[in-house]
KOLLUMBA-555641 format. One record per residue: residue number from 0; residue in three letters; x, y, z of N, C-alpha, C, CB in turn. Coordinates in pm, 1 decimal, always signed. Glycine has a CB too. Example, Ala and Ser with C-alpha at 12.3 -4.5 7.8 and 13.67 -1.06 7.14 Angstrom:
! KOLLUMBA-555641
+-----+-----+----------+----------+----------+----------+----------+----------+----------+----------+----------+----------+----------+----------+
|   i |  aa |       nx |       ny |       nz |      cax |      cay |      caz |       cx |       cy |       cz |      cbx |      cby |      cbz |
+-----+-----+----------+----------+----------+----------+----------+----------+----------+----------+----------+----------+----------+----------+
|   0 | Ala |  +1319.0 |   -569.0 |   +780.0 |  +1230.0 |   -450.0 |   +780.0 |  +1320.0 |   -330.0 |   +780.0 |  +1130.8 |   -447.3 |   +904.6 |
|   1 | Ser |  +1285.0 |   -225.0 |   +708.0 |  +1367.0 |   -106.0 |   +714.0 |  +1290.0 |     +3.0 |   +787.0 |  +1408.4 |    -59.8 |   +572.5 |
+-----+-----+----------+----------+----------+----------+----------+----------+----------+----------+----------+----------+----------+----------+
This chain:
! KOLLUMBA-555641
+-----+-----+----------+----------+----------+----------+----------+----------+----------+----------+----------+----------+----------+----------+
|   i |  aa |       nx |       ny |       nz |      cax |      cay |      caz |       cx |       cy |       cz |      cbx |      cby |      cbz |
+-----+-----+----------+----------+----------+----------+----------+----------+----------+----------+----------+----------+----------+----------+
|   0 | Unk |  +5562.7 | +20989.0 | +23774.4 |  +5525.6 | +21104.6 | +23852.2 |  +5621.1 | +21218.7 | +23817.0 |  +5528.4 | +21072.8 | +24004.3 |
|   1 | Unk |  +5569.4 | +21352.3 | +23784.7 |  +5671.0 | +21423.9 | +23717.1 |  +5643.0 | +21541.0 | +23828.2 |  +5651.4 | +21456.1 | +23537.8 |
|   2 | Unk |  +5530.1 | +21608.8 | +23898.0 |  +5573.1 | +21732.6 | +24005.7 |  +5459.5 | +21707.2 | +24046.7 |  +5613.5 | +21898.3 | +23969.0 |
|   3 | Unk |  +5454.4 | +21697.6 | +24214.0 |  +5341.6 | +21678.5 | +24297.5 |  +5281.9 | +21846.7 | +24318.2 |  +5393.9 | +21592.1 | +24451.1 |
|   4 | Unk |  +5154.0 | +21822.7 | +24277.8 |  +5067.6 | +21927.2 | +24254.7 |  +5103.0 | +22040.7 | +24412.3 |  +4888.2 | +21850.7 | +24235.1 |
|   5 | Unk |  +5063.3 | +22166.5 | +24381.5 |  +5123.1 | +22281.1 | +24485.0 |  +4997.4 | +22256.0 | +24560.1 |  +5159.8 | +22461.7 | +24428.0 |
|   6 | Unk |  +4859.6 | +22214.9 | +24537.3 |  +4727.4 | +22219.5 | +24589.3 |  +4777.0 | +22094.7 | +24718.6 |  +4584.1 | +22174.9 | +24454.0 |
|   7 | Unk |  +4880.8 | +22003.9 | +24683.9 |  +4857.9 | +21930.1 | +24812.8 |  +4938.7 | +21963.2 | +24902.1 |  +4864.6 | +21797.7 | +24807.3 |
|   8 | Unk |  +5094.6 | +22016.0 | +24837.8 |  +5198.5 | +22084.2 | +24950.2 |  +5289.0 | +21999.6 | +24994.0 |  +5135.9 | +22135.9 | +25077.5 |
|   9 | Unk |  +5293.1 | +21916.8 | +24970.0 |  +5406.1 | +21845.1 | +25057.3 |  +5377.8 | +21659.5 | +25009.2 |  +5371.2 | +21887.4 | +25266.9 |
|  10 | Unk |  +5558.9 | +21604.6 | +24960.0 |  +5517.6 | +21484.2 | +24904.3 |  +5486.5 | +21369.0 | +25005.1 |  +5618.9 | +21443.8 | +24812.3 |
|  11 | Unk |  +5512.9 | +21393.3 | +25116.7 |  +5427.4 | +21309.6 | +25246.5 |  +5269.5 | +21328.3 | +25255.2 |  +5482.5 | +21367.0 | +25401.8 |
|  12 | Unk |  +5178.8 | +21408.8 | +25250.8 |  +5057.9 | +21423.2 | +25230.9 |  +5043.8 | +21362.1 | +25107.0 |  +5014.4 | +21550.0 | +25242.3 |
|  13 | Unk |  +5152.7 | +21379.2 | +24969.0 |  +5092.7 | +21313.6 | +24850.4 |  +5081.3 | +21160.8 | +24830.7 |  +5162.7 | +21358.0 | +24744.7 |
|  14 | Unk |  +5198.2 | +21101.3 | +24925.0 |  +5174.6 | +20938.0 | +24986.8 |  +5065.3 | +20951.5 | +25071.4 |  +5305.7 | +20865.6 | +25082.0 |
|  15 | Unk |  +5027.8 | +21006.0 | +25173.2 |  +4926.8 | +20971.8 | +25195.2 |  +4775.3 | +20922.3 | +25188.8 |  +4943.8 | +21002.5 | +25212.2 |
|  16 | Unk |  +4785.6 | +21014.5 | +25062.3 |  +4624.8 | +21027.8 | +25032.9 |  +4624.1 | +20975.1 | +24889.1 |  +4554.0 | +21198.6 | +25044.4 |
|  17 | Unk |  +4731.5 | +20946.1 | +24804.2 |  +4743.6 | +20819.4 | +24724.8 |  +4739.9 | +20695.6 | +24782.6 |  +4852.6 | +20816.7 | +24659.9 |
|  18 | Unk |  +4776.3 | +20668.9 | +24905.3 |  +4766.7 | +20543.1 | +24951.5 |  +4656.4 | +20533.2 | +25037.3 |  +4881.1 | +20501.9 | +25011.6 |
|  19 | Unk |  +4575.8 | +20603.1 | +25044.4 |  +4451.2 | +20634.0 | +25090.3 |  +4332.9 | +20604.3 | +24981.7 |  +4456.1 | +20778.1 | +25132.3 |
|  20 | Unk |  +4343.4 | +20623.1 | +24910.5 |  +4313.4 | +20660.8 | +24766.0 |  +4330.0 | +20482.1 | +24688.2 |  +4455.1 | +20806.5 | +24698.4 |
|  21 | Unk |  +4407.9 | +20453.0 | +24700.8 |  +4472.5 | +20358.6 | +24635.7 |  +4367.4 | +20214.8 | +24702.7 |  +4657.3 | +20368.1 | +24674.6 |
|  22 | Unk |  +4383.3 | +20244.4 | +24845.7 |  +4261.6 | +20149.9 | +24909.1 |  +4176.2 | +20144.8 | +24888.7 |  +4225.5 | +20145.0 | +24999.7 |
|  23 | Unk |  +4107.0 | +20237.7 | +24858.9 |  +3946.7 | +20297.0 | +24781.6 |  +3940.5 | +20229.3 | +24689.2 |  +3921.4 | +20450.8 | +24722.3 |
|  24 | Unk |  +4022.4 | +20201.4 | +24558.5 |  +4034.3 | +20169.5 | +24444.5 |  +4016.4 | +19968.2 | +24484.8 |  +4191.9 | +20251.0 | +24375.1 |
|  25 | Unk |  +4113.0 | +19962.3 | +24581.7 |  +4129.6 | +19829.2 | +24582.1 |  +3993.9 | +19742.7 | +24610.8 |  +4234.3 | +19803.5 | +24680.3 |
|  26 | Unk |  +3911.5 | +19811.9 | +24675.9 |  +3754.5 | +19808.3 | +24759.5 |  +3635.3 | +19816.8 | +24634.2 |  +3731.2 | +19974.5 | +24884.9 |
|  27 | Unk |  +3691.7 | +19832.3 | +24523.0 |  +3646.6 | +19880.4 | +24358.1 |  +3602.0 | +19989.2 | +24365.3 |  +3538.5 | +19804.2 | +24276.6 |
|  28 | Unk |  +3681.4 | +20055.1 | +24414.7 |  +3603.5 | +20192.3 | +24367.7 |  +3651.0 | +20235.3 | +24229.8 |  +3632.1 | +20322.5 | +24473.2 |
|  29 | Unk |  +3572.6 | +20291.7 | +24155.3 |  +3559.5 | +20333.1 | +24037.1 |  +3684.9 | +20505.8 | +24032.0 |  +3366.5 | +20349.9 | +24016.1 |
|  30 | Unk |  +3770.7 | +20444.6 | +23914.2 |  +3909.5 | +20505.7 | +23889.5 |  +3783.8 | +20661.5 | +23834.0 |  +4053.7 | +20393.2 | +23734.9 |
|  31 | Unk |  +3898.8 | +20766.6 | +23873.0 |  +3833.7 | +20894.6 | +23797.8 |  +3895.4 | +20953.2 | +23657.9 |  +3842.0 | +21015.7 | +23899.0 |
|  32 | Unk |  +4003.9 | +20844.5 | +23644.9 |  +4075.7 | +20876.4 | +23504.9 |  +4037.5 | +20755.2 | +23396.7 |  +4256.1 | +20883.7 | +23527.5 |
|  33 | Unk |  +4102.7 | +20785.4 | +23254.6 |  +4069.3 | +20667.1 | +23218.7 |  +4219.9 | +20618.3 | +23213.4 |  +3975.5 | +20658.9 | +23087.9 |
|  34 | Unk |  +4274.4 | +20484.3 | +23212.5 |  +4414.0 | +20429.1 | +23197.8 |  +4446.5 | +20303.2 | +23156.9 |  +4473.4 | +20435.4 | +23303.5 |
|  35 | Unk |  +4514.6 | +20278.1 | +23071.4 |  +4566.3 | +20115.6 | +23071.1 |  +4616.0 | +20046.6 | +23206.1 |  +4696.7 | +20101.4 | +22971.6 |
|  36 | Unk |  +4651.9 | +20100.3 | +23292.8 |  +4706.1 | +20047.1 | +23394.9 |  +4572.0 | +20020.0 | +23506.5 |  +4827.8 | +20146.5 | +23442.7 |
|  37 | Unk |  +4577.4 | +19887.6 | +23584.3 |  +4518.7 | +19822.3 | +23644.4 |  +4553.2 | +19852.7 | +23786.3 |  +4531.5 | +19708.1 | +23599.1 |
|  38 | Unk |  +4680.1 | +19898.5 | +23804.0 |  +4740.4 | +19902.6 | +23954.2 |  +4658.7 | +19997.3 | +24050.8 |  +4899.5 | +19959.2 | +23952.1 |
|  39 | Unk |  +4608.1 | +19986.3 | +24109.5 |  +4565.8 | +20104.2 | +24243.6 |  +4663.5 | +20194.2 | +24296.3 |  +4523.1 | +20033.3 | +24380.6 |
|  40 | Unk |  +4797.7 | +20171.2 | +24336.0 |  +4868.2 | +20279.8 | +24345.8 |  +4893.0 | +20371.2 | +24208.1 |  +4987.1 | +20234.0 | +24403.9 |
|  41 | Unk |  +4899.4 | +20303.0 | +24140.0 |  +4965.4 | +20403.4 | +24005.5 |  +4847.6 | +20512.7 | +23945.7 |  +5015.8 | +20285.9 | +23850.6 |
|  42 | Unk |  +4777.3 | +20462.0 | +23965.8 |  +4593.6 | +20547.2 | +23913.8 |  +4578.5 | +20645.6 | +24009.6 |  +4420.2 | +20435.3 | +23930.5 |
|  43 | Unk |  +4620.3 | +20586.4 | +24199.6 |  +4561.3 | +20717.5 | +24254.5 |  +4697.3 | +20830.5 | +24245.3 |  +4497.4 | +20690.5 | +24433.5 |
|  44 | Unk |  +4793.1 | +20776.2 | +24216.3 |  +4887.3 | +20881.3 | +24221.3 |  +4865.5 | +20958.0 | +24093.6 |  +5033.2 | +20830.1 | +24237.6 |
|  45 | Unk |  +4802.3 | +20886.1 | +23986.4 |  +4794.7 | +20962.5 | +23868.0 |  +4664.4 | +21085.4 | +23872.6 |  +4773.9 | +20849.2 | +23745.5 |
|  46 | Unk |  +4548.4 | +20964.9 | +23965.3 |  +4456.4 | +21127.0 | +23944.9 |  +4498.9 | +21239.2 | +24082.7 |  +4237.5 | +21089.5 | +23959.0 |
|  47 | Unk |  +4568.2 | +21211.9 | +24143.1 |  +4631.9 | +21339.4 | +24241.1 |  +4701.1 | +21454.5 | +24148.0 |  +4765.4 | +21275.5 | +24355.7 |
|  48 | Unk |  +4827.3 | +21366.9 | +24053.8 |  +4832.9 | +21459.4 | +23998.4 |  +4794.8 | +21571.2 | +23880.3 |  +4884.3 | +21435.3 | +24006.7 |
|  49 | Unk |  +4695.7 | +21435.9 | +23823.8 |  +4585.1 | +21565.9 | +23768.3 |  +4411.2 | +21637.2 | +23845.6 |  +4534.6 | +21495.1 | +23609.0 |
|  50 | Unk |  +4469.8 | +21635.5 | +23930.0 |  +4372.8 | +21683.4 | +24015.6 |  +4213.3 | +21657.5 | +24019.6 |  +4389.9 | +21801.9 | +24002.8 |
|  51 | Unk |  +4222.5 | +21581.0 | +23998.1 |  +4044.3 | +21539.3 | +24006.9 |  +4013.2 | +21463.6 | +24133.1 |  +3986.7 | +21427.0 | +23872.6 |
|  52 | Unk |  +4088.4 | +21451.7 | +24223.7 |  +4023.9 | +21442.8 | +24376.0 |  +4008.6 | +21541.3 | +24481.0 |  +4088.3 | +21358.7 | +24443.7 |
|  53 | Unk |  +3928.9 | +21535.1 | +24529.7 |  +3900.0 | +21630.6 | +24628.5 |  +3958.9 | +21587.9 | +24764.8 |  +3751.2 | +21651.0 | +24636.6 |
|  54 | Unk |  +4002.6 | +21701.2 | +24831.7 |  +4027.1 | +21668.0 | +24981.7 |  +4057.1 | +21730.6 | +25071.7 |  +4097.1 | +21601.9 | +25003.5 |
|  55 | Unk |  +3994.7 | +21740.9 | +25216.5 |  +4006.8 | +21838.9 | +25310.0 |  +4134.9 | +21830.7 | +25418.1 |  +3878.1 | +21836.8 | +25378.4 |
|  56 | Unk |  +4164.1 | +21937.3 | +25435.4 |  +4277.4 | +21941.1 | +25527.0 |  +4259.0 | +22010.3 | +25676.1 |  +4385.3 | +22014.2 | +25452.4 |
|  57 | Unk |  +4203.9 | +21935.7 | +25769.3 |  +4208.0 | +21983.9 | +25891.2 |  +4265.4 | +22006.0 | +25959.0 |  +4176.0 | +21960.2 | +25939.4 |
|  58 | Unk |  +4277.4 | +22139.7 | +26069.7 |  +4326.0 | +22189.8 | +26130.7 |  +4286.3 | +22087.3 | +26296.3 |  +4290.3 | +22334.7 | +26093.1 |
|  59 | Unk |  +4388.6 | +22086.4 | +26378.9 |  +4356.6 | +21957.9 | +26518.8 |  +4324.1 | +22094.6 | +26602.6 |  +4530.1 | +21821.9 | +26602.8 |
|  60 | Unk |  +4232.1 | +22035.3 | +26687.7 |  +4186.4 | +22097.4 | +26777.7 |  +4198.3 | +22062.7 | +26923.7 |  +4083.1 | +22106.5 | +26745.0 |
|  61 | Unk |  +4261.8 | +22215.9 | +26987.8 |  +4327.6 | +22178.5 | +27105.9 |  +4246.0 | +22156.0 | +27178.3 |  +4409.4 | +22253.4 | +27160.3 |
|  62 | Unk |  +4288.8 | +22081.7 | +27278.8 |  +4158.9 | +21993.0 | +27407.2 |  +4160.0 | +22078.9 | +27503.1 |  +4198.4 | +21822.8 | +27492.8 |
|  63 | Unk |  +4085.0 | +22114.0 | +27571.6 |  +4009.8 | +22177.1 | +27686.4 |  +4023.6 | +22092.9 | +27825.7 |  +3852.2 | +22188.1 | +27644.6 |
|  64 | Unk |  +4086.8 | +22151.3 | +27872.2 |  +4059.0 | +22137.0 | +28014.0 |  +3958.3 | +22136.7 | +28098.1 |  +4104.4 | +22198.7 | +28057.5 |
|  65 | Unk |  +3885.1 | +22065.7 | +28168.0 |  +3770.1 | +22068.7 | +28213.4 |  +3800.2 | +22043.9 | +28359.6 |  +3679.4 | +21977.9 | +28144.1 |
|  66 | Unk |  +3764.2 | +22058.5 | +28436.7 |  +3815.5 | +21999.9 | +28584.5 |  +3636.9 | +22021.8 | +28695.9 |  +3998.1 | +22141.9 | +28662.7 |
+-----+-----+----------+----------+----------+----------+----------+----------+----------+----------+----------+----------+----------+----------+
């Protein structure tokens, strides 16, 4: 891993959603790179950092009071 992409912001979101990612893989999901390596963590961290996953970042929404 040489610089976690500026598109995700922060290397706690980049564990996240590699290890998010990484589960996907384990479930077979089909890698978006091509690689010698077999590992699920190492693939999703690799296509994070070449950017070929997509992913949304939501904003939490404050709860309402109702009475």
């Amino acid at each position: 891993m040489q610089k976690i992409p500026e598109s995700i912001g922060s290397k706690y979101r980049f564990i996240i959603l590699a290890a998010e990612r990484a589960k996907q893989l384990q479930n077979n999901a089909k890698p978006k790179i091509k690689t010698k390596s077999t590992k699920p963590a190492f693939i999703a961290m690799k296509e994070l950092e070449d950017d070929v996953l997509s992913f949304k970042i939501e904003t939490p929404v404050a709860p309402t009071d109702q009475l």
